[in-house]
N, C-alpha and C positions, 0 to 999 in steps of 0.2 A: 471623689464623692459621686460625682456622673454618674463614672464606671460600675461604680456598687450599686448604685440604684440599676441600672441599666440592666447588669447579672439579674438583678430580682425580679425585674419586670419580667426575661427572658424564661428567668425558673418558673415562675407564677403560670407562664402563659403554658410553657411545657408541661406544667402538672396537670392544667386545663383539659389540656390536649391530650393526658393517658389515662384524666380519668371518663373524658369522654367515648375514649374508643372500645372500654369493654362494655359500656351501655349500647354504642351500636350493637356491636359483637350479640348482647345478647338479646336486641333487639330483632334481630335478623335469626336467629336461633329459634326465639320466640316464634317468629312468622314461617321459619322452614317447619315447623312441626306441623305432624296431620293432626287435621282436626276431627276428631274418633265419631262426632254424631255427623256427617258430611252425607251427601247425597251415596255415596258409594255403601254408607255404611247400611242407610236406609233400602238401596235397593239390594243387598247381601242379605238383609234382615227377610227380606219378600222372598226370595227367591228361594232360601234354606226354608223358609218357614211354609213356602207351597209345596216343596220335596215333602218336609217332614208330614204333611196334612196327607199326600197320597199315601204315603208309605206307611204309616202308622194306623190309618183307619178308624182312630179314635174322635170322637167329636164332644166328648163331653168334656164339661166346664175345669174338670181337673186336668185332663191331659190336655187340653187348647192351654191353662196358663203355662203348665210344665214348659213344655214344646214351644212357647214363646219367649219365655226365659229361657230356657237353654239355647234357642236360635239369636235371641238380643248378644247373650254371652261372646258367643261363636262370631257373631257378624265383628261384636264391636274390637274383634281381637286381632281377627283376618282381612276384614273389609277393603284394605288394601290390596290384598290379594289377589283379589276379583275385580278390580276397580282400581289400580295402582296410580291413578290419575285422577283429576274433575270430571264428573260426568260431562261429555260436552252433546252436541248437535248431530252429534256419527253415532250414537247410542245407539238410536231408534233403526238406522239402517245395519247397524253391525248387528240387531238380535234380528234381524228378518233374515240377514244372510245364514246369520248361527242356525236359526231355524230351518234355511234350506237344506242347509249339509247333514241335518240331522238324518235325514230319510236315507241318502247317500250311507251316510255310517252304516248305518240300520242292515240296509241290503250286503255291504262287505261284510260284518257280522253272520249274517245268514249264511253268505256266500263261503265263510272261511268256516264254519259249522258244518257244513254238506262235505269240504275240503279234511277237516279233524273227520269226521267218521269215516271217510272214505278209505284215512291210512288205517282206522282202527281196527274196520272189519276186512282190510285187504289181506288174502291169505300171506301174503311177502310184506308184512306190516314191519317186520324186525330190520327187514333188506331199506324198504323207504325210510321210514324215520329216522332223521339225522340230524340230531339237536347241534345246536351250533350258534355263535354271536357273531353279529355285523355289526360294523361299524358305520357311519356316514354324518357328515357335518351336514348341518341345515341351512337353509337362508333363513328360516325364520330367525327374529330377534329380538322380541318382546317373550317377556315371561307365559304370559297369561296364551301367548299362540304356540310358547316350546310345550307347555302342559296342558293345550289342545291336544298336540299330537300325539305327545306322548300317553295321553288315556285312550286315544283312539286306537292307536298302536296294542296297548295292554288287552282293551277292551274286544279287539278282533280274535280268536283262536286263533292258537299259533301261532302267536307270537305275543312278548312281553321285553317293555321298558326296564332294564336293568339300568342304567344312567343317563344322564344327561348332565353336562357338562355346562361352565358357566358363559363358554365358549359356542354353545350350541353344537355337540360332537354327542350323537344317540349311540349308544349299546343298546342292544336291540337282540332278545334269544328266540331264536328260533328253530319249530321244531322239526323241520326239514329245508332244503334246499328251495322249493316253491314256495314258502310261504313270506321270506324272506328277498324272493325277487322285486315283487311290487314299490318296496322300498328304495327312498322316501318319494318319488312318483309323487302320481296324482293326488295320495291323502295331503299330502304338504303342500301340493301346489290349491287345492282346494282351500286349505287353512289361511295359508297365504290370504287368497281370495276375502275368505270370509273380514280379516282383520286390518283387510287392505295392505296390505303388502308388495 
């Protein structure tokens, strides 16, 4: 009679115990998930919505709500994206830096503009030009610094981001042998920089 009671108490206590472990389970579930109106999502919503303001040139009452609705949309979809973390304390210094490297970008853009017209109007244009893809692995390791570079990369002439691997390994075309030397060099080691690395 013990022993029976004894099995029941053990059963009782074990059933206790699996029905409490999917409550945790989805308690912890609950608490991994982002939370869609977060600081991140608000500063995506600013920052799309100051792009969309230059770009668009519209100021009136229809296109300011359009352009805020569709930047809400956008933010609350990507917001991670941009922001794959809590806003912390390194915010304010990582956009002062972002902001330093912008001028830098700025001038390699020029700079590989002057380089595309040179092969364009050089009479041995057919002889230079020699489209081709490199390869090279990054140190960078965060998402948000591999598609820094990677727009930088697109964004300079003469050259374009074909891949990026989840290993951090760029395919990179380029459309001669010079323009694909500088790589990844300084642009990365400045990105680095920018996101503390």
């Amino acid at each position: 009679m013990e022993e029976g009671q004894g099995m029941n108490t053990f059963n009782h206590a074990s059933d206790h115990e699996d029905q409490s472990q999917p409550k945790q389970g989805h308690d912890a579930s609950r608490s991994a998930r982002p939370k869609r109106f977060s600081s991140g999502f608000f500063l995506t919503f600013l920052v799309m919505y100051a792009v969309w303001l230059v770009f668009s040139g519209r100021f009136d009452g229809f296109h300011l709500t359009l352009g805020g609705i569709s930047c809400a949309i956008v933010a609350l979809l990507s917001a991670d994206l941009l922001f794959p973390s809590p806003v912390n304390r390194r915010l304010p210094l990582l956009l002062v830096r972002y902001i330093g490297y912008i001028p830098w970008l700025l001038y390699q853009i020029f700079r590989a503009n002057l380089h595309v017209m040179y092969l364009v109007f050089h009479p041995r244009m057919m002889e230079l030009i020699d489209p081709h893809i490199i390869e090279f692995n990054s140190k960078l390791t965060s998402d948000i610094s591999r598609t820094t570079f990677a727009n930088s990369i697109t964004l300079t002439p003469g050259t374009i981001t074909v891949n990026v691997t989840a290993l951090g390994k760029f395919s990179v075309h380029c459309i001669d042998k010079e323009s694909g030397k500088p790589l990844p060099g300084e642009m990365e080691a400045r990105i680095a920089k920018v996101f503390g690395k």
